[in-house]
CHARMM internal coordinates of N, CA and C (Angstrom, degrees):
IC EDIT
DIST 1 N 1 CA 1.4526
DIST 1 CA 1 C 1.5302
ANGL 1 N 1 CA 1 C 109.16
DIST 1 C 2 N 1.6536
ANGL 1 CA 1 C 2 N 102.16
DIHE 1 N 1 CA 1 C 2 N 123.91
DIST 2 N 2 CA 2.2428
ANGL 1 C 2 N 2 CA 84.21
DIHE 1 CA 1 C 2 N 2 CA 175.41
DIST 2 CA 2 C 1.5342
ANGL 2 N 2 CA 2 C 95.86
DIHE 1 C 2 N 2 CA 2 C -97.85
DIST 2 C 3 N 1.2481
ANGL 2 CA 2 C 3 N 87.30
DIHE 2 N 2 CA 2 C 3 N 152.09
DIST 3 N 3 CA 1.7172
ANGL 2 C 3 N 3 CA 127.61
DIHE 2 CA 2 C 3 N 3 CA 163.67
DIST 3 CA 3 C 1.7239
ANGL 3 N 3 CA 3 C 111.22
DIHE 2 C 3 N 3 CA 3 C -34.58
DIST 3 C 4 N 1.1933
ANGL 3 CA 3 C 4 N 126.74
DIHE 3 N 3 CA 3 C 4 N 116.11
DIST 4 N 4 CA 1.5266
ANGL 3 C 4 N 4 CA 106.44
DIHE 3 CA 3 C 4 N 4 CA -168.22
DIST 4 CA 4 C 1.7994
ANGL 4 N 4 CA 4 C 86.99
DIHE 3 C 4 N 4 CA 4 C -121.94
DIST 4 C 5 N 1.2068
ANGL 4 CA 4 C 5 N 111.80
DIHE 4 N 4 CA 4 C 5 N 137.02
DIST 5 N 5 CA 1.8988
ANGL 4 C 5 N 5 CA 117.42
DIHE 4 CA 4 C 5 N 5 CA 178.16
DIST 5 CA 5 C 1.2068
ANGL 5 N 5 CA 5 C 96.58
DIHE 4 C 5 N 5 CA 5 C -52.48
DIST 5 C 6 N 1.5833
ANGL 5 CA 5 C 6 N 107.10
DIHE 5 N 5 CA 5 C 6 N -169.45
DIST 6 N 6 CA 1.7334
ANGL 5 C 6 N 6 CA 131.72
DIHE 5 CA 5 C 6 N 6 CA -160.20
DIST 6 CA 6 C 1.7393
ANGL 6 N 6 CA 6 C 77.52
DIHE 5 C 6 N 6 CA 6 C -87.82
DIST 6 C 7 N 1.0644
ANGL 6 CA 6 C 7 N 130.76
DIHE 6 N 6 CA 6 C 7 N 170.43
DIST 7 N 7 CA 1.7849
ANGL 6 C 7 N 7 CA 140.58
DIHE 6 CA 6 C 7 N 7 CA 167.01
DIST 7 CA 7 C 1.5519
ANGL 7 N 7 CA 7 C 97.85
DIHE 6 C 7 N 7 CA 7 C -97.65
DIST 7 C 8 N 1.2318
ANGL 7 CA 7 C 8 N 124.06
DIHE 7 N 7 CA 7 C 8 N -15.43
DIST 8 N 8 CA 1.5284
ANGL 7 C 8 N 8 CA 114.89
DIHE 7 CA 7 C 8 N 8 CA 168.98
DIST 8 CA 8 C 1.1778
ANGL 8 N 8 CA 8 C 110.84
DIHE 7 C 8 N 8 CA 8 C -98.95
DIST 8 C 9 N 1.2486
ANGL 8 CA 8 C 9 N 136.18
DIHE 8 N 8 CA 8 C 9 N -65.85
DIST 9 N 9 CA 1.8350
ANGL 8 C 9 N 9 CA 133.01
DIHE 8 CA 8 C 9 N 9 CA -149.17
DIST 9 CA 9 C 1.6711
ANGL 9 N 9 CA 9 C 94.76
DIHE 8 C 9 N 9 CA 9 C -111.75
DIST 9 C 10 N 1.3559
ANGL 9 CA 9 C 10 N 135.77
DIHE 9 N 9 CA 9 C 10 N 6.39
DIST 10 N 10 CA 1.7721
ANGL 9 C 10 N 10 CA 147.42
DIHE 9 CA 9 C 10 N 10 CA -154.17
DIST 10 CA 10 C 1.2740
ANGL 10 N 10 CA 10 C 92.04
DIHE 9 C 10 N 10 CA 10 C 14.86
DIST 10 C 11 N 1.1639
ANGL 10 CA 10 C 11 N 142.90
DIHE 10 N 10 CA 10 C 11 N 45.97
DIST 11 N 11 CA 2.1024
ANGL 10 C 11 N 11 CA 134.46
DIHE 10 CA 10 C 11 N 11 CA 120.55
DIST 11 CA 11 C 1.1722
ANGL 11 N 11 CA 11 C 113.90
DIHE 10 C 11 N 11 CA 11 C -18.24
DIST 11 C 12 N 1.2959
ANGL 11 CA 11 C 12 N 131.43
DIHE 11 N 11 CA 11 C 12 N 177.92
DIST 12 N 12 CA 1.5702
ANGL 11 C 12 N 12 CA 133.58
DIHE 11 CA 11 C 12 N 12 CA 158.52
DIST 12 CA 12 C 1.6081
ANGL 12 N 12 CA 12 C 87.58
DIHE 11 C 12 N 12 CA 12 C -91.60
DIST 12 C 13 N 1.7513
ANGL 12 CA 12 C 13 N 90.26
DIHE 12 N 12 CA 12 C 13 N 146.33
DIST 13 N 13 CA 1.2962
ANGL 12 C 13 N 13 CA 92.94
DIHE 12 CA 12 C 13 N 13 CA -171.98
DIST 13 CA 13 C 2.0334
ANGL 13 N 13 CA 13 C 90.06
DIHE 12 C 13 N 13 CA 13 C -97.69
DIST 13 C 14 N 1.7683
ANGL 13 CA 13 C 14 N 88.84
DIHE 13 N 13 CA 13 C 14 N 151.34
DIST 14 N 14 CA 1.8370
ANGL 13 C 14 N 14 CA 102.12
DIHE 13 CA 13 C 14 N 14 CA 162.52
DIST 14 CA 14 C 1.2531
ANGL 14 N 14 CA 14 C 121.82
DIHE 13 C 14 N 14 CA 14 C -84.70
DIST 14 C 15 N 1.2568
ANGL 14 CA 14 C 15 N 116.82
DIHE 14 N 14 CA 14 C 15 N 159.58
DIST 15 N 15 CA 1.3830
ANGL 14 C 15 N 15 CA 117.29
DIHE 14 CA 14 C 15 N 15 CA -159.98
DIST 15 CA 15 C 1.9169
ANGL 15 N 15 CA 15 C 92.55
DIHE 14 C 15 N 15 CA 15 C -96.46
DIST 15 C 16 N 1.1992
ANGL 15 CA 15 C 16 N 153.40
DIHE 15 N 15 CA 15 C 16 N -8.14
DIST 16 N 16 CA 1.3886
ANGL 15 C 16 N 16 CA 158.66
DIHE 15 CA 15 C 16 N 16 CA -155.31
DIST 16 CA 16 C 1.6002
ANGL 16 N 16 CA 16 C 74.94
DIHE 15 C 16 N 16 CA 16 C -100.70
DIST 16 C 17 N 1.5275
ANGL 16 CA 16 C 17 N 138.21
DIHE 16 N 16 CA 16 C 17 N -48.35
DIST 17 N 17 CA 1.5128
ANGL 16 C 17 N 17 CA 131.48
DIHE 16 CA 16 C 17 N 17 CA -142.07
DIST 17 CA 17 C 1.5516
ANGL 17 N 17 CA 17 C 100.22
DIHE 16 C 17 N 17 CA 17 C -134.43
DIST 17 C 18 N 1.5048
ANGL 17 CA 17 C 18 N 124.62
DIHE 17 N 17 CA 17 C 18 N 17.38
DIST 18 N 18 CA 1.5587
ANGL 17 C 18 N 18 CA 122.25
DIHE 17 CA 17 C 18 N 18 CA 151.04
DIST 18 CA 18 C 1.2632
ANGL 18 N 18 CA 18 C 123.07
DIHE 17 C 18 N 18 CA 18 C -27.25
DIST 18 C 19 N 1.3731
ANGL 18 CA 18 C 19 N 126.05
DIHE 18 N 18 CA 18 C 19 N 125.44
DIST 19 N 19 CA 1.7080
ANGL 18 C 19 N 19 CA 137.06
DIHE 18 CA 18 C 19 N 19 CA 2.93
DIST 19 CA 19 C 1.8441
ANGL 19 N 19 CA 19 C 98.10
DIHE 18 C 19 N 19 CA 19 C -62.24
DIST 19 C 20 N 1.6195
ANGL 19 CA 19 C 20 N 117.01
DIHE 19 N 19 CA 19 C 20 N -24.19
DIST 20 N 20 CA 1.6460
ANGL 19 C 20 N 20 CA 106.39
DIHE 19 CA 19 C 20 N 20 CA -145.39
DIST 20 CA 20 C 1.8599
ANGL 20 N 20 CA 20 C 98.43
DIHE 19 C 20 N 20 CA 20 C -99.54
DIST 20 C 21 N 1.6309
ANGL 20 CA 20 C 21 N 79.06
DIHE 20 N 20 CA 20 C 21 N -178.43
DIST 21 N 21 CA 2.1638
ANGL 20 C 21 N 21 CA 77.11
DIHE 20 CA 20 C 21 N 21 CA -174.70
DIST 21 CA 21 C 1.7262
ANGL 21 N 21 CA 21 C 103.09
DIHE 20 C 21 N 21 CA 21 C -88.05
DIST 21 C 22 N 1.5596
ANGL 21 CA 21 C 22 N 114.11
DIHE 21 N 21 CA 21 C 22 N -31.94
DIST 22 N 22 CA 1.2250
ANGL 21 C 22 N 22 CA 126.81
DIHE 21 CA 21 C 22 N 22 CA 168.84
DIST 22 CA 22 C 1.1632
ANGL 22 N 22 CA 22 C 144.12
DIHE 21 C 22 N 22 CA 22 C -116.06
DIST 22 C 23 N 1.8305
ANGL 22 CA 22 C 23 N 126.56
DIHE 22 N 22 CA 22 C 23 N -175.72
DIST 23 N 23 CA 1.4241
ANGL 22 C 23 N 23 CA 82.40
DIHE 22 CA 22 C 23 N 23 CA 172.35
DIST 23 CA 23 C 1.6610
ANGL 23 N 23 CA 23 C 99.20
DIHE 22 C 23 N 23 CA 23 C -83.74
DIST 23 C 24 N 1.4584
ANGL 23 CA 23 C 24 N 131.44
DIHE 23 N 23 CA 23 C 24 N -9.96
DIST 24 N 24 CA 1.4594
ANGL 23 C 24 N 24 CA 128.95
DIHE 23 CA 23 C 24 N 24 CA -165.16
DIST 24 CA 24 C 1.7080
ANGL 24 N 24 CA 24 C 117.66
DIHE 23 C 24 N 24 CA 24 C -67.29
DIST 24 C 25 N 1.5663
ANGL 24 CA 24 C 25 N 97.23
DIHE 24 N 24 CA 24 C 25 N -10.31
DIST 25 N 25 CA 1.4517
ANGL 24 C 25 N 25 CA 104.79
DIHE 24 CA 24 C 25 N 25 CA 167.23
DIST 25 CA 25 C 1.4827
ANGL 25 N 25 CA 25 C 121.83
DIHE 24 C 25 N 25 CA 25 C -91.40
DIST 25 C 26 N 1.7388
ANGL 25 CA 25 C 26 N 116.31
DIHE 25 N 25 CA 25 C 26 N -27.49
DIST 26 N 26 CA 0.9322
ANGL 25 C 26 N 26 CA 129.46
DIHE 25 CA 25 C 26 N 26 CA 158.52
DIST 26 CA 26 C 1.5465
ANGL 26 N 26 CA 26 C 135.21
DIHE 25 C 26 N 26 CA 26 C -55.35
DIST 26 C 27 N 1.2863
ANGL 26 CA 26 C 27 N 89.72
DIHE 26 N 26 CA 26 C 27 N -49.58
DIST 27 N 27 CA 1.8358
ANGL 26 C 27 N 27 CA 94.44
DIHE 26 CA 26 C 27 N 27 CA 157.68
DIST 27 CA 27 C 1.0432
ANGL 27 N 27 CA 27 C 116.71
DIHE 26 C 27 N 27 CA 27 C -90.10
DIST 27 C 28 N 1.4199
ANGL 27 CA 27 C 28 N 147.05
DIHE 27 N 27 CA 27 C 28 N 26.50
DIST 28 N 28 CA 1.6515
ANGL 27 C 28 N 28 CA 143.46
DIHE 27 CA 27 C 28 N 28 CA 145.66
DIST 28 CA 28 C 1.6440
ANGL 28 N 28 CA 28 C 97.01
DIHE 27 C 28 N 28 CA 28 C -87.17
DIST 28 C 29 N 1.2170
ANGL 28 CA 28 C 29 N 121.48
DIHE 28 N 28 CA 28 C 29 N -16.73
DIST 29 N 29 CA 1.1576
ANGL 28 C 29 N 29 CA 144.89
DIHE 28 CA 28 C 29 N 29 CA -168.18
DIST 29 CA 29 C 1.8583
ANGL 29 N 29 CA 29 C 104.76
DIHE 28 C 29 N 29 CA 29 C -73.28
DIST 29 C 30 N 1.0906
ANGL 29 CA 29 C 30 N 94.25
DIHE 29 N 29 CA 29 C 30 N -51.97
DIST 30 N 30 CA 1.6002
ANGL 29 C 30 N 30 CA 107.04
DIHE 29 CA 29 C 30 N 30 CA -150.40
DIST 30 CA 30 C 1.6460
ANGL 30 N 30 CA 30 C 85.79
DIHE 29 C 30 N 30 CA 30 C -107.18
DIST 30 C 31 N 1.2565
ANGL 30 CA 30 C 31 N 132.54
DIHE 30 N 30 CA 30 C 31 N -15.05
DIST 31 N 31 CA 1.6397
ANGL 30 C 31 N 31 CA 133.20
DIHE 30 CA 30 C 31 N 31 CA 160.70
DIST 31 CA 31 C 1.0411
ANGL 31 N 31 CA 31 C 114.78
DIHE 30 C 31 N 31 CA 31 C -72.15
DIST 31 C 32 N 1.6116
ANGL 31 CA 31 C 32 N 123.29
DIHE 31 N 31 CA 31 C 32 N -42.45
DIST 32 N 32 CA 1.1989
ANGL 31 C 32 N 32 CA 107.62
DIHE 31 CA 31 C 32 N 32 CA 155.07
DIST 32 CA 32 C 1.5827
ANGL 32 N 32 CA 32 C 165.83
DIHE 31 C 32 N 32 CA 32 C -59.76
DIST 32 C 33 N 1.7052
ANGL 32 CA 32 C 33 N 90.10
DIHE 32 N 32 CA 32 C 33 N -10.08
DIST 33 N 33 CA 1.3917
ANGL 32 C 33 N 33 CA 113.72
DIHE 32 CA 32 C 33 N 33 CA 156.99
DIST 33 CA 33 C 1.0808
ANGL 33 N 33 CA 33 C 121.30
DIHE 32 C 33 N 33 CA 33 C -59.74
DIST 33 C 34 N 1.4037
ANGL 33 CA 33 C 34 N 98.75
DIHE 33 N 33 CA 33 C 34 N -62.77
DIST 34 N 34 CA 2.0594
ANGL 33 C 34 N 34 CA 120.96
DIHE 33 CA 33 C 34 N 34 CA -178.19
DIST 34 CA 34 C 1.4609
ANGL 34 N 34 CA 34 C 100.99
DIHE 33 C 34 N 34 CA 34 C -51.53
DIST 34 C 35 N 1.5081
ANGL 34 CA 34 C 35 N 135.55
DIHE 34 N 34 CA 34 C 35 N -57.51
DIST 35 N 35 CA 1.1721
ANGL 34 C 35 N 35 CA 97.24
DIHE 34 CA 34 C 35 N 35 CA -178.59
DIST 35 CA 35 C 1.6111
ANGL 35 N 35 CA 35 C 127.86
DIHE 34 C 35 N 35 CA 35 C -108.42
DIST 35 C 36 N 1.2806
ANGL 35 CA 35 C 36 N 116.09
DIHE 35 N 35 CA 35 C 36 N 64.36
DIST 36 N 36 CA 1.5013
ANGL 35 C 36 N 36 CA 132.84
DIHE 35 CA 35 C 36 N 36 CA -157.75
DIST 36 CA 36 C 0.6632
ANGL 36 N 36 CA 36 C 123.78
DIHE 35 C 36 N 36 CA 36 C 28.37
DIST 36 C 37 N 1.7779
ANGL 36 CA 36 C 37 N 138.04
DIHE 36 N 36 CA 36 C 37 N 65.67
DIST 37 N 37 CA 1.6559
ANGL 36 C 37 N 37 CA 134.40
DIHE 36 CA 36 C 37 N 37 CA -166.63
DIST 37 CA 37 C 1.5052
ANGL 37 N 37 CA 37 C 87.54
DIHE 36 C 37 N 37 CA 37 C -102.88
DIST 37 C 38 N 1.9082
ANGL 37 CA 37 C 38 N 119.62
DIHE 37 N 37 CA 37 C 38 N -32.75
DIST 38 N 38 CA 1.4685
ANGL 37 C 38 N 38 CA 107.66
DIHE 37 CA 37 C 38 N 38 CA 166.56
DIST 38 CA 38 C 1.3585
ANGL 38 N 38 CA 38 C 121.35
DIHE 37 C 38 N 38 CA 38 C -100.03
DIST 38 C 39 N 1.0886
ANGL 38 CA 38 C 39 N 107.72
DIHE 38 N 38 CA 38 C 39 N 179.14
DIST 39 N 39 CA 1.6490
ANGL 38 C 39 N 39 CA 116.07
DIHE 38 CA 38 C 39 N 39 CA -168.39
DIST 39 CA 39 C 1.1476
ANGL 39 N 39 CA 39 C 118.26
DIHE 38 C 39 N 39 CA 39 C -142.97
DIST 39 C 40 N 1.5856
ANGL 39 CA 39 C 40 N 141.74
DIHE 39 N 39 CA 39 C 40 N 150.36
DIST 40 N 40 CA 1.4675
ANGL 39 C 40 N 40 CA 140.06
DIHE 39 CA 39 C 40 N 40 CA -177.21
DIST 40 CA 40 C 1.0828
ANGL 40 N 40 CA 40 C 91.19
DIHE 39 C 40 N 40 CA 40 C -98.96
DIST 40 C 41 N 1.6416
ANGL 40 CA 40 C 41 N 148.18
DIHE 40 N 40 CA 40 C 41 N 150.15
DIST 41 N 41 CA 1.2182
ANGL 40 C 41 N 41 CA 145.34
DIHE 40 CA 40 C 41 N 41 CA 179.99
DIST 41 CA 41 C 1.3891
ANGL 41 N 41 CA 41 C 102.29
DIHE 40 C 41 N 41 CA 41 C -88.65
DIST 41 C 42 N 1.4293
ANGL 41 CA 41 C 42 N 114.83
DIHE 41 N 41 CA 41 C 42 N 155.70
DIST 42 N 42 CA 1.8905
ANGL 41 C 42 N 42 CA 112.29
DIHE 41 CA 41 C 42 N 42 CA -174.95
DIST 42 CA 42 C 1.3100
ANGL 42 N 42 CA 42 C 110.82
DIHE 41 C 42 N 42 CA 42 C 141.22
DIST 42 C 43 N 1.1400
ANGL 42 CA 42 C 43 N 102.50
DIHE 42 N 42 CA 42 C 43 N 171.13
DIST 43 N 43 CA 1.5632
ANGL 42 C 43 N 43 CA 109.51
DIHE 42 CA 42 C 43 N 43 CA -172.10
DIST 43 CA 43 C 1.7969
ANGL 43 N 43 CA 43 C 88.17
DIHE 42 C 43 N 43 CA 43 C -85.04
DIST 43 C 44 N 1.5714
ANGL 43 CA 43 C 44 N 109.86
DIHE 43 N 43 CA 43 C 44 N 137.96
DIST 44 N 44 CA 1.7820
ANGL 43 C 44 N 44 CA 118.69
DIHE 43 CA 43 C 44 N 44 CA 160.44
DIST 44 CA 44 C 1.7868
ANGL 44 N 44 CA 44 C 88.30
DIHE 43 C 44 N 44 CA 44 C -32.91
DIST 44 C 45 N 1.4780
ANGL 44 CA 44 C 45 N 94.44
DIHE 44 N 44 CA 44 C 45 N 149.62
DIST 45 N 45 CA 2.1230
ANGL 44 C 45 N 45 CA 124.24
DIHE 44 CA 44 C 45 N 45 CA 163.26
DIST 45 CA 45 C 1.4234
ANGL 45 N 45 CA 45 C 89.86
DIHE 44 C 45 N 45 CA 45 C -106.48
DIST 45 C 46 N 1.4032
ANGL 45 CA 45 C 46 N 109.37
DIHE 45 N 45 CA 45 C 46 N 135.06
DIST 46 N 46 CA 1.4424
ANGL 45 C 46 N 46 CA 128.69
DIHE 45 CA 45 C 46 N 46 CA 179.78
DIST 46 CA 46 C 1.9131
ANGL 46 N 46 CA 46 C 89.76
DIHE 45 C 46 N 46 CA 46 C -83.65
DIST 46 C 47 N 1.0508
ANGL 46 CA 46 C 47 N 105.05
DIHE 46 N 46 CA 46 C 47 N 141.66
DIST 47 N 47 CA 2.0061
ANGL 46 C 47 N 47 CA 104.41
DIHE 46 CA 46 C 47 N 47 CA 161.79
DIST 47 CA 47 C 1.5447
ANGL 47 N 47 CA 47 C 102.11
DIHE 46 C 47 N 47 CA 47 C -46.50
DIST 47 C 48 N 1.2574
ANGL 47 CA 47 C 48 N 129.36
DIHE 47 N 47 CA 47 C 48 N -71.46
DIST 48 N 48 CA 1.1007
ANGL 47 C 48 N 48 CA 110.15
DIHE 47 CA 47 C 48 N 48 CA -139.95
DIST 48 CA 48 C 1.4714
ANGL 48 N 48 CA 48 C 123.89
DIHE 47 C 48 N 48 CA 48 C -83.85
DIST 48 C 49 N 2.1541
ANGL 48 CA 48 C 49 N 96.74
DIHE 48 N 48 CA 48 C 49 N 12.09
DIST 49 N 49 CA 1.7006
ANGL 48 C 49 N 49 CA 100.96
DIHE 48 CA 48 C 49 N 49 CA -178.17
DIST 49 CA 49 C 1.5157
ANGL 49 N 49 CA 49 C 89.51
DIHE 48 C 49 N 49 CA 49 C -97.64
DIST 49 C 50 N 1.3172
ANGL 49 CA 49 C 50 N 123.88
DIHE 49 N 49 CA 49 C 50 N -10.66
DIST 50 N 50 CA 1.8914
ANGL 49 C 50 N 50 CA 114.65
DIHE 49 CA 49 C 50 N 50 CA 173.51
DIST 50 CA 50 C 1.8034
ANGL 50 N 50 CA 50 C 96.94
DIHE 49 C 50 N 50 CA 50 C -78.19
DIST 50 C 51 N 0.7708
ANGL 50 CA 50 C 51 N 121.26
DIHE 50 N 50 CA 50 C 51 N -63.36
DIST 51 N 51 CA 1.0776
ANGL 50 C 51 N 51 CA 108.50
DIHE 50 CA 50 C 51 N 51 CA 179.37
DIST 51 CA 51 C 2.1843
ANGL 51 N 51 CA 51 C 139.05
DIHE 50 C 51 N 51 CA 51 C -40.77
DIST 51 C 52 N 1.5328
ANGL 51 CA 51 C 52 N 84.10
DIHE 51 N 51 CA 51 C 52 N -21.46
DIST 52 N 52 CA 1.3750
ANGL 51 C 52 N 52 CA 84.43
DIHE 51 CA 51 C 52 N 52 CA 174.04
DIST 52 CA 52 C 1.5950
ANGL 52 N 52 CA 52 C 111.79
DIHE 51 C 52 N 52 CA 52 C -114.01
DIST 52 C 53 N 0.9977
ANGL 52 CA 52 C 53 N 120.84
DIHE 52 N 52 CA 52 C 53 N 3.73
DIST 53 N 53 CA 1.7772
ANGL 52 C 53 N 53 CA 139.44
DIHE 52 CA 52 C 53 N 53 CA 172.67
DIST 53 CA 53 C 1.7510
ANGL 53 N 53 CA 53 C 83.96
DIHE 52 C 53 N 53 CA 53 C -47.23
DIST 53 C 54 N 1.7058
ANGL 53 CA 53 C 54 N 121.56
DIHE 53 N 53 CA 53 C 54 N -65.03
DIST 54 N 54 CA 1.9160
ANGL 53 C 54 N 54 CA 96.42
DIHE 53 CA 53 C 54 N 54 CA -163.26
DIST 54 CA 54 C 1.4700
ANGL 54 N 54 CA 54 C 103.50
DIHE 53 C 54 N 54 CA 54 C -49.87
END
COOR INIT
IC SEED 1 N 1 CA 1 C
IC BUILD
């Protein structure tokens, strides 16, 4: 298996903070969710077709 860097800062990543080297990469990580820097690819979900999916 090779060694793949942190996906944020490419460090070697630690095994306590897999995929990342820290937790400070991990939470740039998990900030970037929160404020939509990523994205699911797709057409926008209107509210009211999530809402009737149950």
């Amino acid at each position: 298996m090779t060694k793949r860097p942190c996906p944020i800062c490419k460090k070697p990543r630690t095994e306590e903070f897999t995929p990342f080297c820290s937790s400070r990469c991990r939470d740039r990580d998990l900030a970037q969710w929160f404020n939509d820097g990523y994205a699911v690819p797709g057409p926008p979900a209107a509210p009211e077709d999530i809402a009737t999916e149950d």
